[in-house]
MARBA-3410 file (N, C-alpha, C, O; in Angstrom, 1 decimal):
68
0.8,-1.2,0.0,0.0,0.0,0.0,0.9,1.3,0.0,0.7,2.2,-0.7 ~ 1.8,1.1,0.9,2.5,2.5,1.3,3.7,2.9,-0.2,4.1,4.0,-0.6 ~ 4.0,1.8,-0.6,5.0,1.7,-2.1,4.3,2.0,-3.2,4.8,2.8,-3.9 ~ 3.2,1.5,-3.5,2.7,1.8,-4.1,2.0,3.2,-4.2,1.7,3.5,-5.3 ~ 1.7,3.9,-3.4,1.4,5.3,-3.3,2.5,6.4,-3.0,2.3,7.7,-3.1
3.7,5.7,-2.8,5.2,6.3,-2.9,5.6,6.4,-4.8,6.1,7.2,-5.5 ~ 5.1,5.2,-5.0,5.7,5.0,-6.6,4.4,6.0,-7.5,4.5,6.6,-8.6 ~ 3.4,5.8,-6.7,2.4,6.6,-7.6,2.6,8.5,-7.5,2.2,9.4,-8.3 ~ 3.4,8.7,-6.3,3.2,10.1,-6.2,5.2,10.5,-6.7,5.4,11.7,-6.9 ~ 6.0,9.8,-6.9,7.0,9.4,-7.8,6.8,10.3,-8.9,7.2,11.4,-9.3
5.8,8.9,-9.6,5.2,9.3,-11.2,4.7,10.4,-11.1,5.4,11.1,-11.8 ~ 4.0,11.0,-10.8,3.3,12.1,-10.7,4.6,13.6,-11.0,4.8,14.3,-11.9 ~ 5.2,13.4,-9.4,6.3,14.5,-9.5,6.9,14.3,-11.2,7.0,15.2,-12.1 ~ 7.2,13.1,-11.2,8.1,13.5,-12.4,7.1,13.8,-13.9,7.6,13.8,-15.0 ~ 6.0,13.9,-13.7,5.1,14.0,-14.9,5.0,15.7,-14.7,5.4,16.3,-15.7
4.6,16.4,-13.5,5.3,17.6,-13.0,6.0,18.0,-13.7,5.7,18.9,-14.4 ~ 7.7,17.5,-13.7,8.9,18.2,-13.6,8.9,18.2,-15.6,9.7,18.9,-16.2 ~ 7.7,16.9,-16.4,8.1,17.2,-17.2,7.3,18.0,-18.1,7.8,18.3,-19.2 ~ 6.2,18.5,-17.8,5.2,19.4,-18.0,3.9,18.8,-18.7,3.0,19.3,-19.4 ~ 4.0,17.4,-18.1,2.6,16.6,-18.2,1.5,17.3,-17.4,1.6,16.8,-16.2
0.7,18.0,-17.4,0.2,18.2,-16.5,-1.4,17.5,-16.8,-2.3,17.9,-16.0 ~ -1.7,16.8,-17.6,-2.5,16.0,-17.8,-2.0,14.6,-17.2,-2.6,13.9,-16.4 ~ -1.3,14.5,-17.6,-0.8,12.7,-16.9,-0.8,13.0,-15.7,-1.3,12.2,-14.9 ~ -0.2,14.3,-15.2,0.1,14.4,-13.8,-1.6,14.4,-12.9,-1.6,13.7,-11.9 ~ -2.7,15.0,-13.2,-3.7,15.0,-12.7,-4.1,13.5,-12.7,-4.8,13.1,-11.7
-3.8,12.8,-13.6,-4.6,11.4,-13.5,-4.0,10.2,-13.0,-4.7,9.3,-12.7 ~ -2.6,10.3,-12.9,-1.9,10.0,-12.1,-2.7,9.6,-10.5,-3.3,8.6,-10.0 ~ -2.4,11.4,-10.0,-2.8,11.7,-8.6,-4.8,11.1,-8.2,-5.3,10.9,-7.1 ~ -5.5,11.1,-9.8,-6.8,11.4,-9.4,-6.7,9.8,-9.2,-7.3,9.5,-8.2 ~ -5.7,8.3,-10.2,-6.5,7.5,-9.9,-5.5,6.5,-8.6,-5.5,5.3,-8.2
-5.0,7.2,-8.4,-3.8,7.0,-6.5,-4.4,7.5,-5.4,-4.6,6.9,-4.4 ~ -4.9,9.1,-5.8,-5.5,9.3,-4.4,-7.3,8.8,-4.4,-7.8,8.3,-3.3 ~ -7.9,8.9,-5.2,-9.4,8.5,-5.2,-9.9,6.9,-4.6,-10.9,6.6,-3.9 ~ -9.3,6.2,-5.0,-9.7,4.5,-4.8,-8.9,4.8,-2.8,-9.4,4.1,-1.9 ~ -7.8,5.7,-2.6,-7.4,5.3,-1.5,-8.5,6.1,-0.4,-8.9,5.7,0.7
-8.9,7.3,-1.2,-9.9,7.9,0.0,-11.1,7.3,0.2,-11.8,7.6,1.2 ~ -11.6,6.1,-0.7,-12.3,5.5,-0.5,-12.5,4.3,0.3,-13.5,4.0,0.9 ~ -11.3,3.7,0.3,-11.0,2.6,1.2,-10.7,3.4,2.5,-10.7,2.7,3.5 ~ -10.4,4.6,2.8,-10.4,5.1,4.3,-11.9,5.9,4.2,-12.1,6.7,5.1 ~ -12.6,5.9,3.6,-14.0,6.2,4.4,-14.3,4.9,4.5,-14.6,4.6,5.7
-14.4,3.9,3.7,-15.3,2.9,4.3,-14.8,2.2,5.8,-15.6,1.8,6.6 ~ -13.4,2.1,5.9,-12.9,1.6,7.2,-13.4,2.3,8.1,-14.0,1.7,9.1 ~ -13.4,3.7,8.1,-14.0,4.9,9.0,-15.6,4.5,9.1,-16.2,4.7,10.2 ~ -16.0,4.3,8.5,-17.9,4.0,8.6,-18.4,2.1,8.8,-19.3,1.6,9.4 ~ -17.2,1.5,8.0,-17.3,-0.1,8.5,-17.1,-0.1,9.8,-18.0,-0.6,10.5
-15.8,0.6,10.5,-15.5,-0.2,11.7,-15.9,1.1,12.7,-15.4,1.3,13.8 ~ -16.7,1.8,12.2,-17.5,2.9,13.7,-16.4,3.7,14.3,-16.4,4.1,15.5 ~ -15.6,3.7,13.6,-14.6,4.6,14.7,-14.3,5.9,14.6,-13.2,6.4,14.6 ~ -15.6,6.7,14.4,-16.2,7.8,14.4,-16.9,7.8,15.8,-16.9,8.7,16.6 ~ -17.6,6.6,16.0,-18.6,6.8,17.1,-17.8,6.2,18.3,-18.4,6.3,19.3
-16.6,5.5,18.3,-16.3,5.3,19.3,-15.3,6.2,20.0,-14.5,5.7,20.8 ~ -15.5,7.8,19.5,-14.9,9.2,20.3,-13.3,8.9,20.1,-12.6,9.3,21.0 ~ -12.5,8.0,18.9,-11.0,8.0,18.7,-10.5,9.0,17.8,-10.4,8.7,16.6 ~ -10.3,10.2,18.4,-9.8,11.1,17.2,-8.3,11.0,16.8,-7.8,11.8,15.9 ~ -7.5,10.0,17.4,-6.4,9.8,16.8,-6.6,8.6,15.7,-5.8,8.6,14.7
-7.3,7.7,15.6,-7.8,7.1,14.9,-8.4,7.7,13.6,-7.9,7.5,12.5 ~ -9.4,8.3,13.8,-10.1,9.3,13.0,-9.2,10.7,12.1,-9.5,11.2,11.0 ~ -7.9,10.9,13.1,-7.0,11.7,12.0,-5.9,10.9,11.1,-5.5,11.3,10.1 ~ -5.5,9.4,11.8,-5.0,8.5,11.1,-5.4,8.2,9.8,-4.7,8.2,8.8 ~ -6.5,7.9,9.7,-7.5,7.5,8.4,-7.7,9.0,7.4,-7.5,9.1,6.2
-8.2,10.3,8.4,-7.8,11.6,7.1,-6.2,11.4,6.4,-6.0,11.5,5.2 ~ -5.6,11.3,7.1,-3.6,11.3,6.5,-3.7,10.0,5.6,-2.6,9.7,5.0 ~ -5.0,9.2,5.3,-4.5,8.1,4.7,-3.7,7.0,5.4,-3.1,6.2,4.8 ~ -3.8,6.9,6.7,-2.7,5.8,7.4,-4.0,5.1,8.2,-3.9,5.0,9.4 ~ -5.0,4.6,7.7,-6.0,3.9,8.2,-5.3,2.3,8.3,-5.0,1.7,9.3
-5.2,2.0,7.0,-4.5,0.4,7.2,-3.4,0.3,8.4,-3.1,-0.7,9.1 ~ -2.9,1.5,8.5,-1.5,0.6,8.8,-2.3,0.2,10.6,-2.0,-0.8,11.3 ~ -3.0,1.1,11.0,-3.9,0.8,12.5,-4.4,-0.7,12.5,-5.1,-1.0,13.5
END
């Protein structure tokens, strides 16, 4: 998970530095989209909104839901 979103934000910079800025958007849209989705569903699967864990709860905003 964490390499793969290392290697995806990689590609991106360097689609950046080469003046892709079309690759670079779709890059980031299809790296970050499927991951913000797998951290709301953990966030709403496993209730840990309702059980008052806001260190939990900011883990999952930063994207670091799995590694909990």
């Amino acid at each position: 998970f964490m390499s793969e979103m290392a290697a995806a934000l990689c590609l991106s910079a360097e689609y950046g530095n080469t003046g892709n800025s079309m690759w670079q958007m779709l890059t980031l849209l299809f790296a970050l989209f499927p991951c913000a989705l797998v951290q709301l569903s953990l966030v709403f699967i496993h209730r840990d909104v309702s059980r008052d864990r806001p260190l939990v709860l900011l883990l999952h905003l930063l994207q670091l839901g799995p590694l909990v």
